[in-house]
N, C-alpha and C positions, 0 to 999 in steps of 0.2 A: 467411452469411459466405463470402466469397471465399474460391480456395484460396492469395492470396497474402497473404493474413493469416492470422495465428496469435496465439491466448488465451491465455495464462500467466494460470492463476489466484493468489493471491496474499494476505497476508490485510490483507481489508477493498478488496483492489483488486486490477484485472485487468492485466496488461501485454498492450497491444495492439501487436502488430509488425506492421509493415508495410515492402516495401521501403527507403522513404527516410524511415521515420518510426515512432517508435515514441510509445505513451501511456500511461501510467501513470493511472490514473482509477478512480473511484471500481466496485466491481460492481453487477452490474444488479440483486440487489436491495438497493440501498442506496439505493431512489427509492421504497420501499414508507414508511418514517420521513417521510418531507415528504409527501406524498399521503394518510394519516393526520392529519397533524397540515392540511393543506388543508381536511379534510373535516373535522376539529374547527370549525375556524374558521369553515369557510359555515353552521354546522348553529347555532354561538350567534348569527350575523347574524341567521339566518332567524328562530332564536325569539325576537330582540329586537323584530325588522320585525311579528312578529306577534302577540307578549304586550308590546310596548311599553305599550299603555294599563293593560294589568290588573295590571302588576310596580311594587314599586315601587323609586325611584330606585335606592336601594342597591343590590338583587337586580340591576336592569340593569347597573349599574356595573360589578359582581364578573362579571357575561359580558360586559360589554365589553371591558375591561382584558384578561382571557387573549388572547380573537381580535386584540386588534389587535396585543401580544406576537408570539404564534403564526404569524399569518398568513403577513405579510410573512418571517418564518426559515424557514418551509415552504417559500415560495417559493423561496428563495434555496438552499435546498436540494435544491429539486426541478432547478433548472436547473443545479446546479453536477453532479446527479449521472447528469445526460444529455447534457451538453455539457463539461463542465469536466473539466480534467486536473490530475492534482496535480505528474505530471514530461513533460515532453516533448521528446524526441530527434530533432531533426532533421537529415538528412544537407544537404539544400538550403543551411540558413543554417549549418552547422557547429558547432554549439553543445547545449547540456543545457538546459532552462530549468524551474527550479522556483516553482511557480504558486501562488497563495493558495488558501486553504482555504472551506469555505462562506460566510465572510459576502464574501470577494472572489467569490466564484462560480468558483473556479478558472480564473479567468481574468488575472488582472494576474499580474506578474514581481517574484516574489519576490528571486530573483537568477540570473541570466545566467551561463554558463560555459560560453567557446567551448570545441573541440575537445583545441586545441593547451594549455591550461589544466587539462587532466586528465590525472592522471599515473598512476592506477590505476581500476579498478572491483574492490573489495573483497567477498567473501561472508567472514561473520564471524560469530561464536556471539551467539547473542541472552541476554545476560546477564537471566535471570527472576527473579534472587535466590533468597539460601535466608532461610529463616523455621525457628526451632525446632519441631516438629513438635505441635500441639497436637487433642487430641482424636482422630478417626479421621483414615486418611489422605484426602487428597483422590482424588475417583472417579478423575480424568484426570491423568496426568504428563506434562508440554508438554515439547518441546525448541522453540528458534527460532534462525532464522538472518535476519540481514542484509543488504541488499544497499547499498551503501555507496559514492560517488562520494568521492576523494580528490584535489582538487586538487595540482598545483603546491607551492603554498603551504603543504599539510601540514592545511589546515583540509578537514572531512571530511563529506560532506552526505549528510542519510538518504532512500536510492528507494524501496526497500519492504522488505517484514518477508513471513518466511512462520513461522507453528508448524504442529506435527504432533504428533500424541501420540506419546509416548517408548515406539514398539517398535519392532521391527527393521521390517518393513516399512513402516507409515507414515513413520517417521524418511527411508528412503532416499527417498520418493515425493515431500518434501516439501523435502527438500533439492536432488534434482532439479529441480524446479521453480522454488528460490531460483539454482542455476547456471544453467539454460535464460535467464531474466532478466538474469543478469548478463553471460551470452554473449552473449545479443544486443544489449544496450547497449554492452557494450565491442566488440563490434565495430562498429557504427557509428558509433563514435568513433574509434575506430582504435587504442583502448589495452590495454593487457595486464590480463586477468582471473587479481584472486590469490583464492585460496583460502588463508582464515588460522581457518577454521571447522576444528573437529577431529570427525570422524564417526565411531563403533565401526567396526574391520574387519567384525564381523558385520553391518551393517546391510542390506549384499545387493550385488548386481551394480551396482550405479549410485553407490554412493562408490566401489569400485573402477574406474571408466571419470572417475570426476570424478577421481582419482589419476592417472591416466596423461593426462587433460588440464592438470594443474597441474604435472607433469614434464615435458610438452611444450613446453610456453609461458615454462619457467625463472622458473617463481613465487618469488619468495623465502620466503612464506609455507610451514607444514606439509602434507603431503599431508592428505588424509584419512584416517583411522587412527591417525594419527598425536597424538601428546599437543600440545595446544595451550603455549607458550612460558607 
């Protein structure tokens, strides 16, 4: 990795920044699922190519049918999650472009949004639901936050998601890295990054610097710390 790229990990996908160009895509191992399921597929070819005579129909059928299922989704997964981007930001063409999901291969346009068309880049609480508490508690308590493109228009489109288990430091590590994403996309678009996510004061030194960048920037949304509206 160059040092004029930078990783934002993220969950289920990395932000790759680059000078004039940013990518939102799948992480590296999200190619281990289709390379599995690849190797399912050539492993029922092979034993049909080679118990063909001694199976009979039926048995071949029930391993036909999964591989040829299987095979081709493998594929398509495997190329979508080494080449394919699910948001891509480019400074060259001026625009946001959110891409199709595996069976496009992360490649066609889902929908286009020039620069001048984006009127915020939003980090926001990742509503997880409550559920009545049944049985013991669960091992892990999540927080999540969003990162969220808000057109013009007021219609609001989703880049990525990060969670963290809900304590003080993970919480700030995690959030960090949901602003570092948003920071870099809204600047290369040229638009203003709110904060409308609500952080504990105690969560550490990094809601309090995302605090003093959401007062800089004259966000309308609440610092962090602060109770969400």
């Amino acid at each position: 990795m160059t040092a004029d790229v930078k990783r934002i990990p993220l969950d289920r996908r990395v932000c790759v920044v680059r000078e004039d160009r940013i990518d939102l895509r799948p992480e590296r191992g999200a190619v281990i699922g289709p390379l599995i399921g690849l190797a399912i597929s050539i492993a029922l070819f092979v034993a049909i190519a080679l118990f063909a005579n001694d199976l009979p129909v039926g048995v071949l059928a029930l391993m036909l049918i999964p591989g040829v299922i299987v095979a081709p989704l493998s594929a398509m997964g495997l190329v979508y999650s080494l080449i394919g981007a699910a948001v891509v930001v480019e400074k060259a063409k001026q625009s946001v472009r959110f891409q199709q999901g595996v069976l496009g291969l992360g490649l066609g346009t889902v929908e286009l949004v020039p620069f001048w068309k984006v009127d915020r880049i939003e980090v926001e609480d990742l509503q997880l639901g409550e559920v009545a508490p049944r049985g013991p508690p669960p091992p892990l308590d999540l927080r999540g936050w969003d990162v969220v493109l808000v057109k013009t228009s007021g219609k609001r489109l989703f880049i990525a998601q990060v969670l963290a288990a809900n304590t003080p430091d993970l919480i700030d590590e995690g959030f960090a890295r949901a602003l570092d994403a948003a920071e870099a996309i809204a600047g290369m678009a040229g638009r203003p990054m709110v904060i409308t996510a609500a952080v504990e004061e105690e969560a550490g030194p990094g809601a309090a610097a995302a605090a003093g960048q959401d007062e800089t920037a004259g966000q309308a949304g609440p610092a962090p710390g602060e109770a969400a509206p």
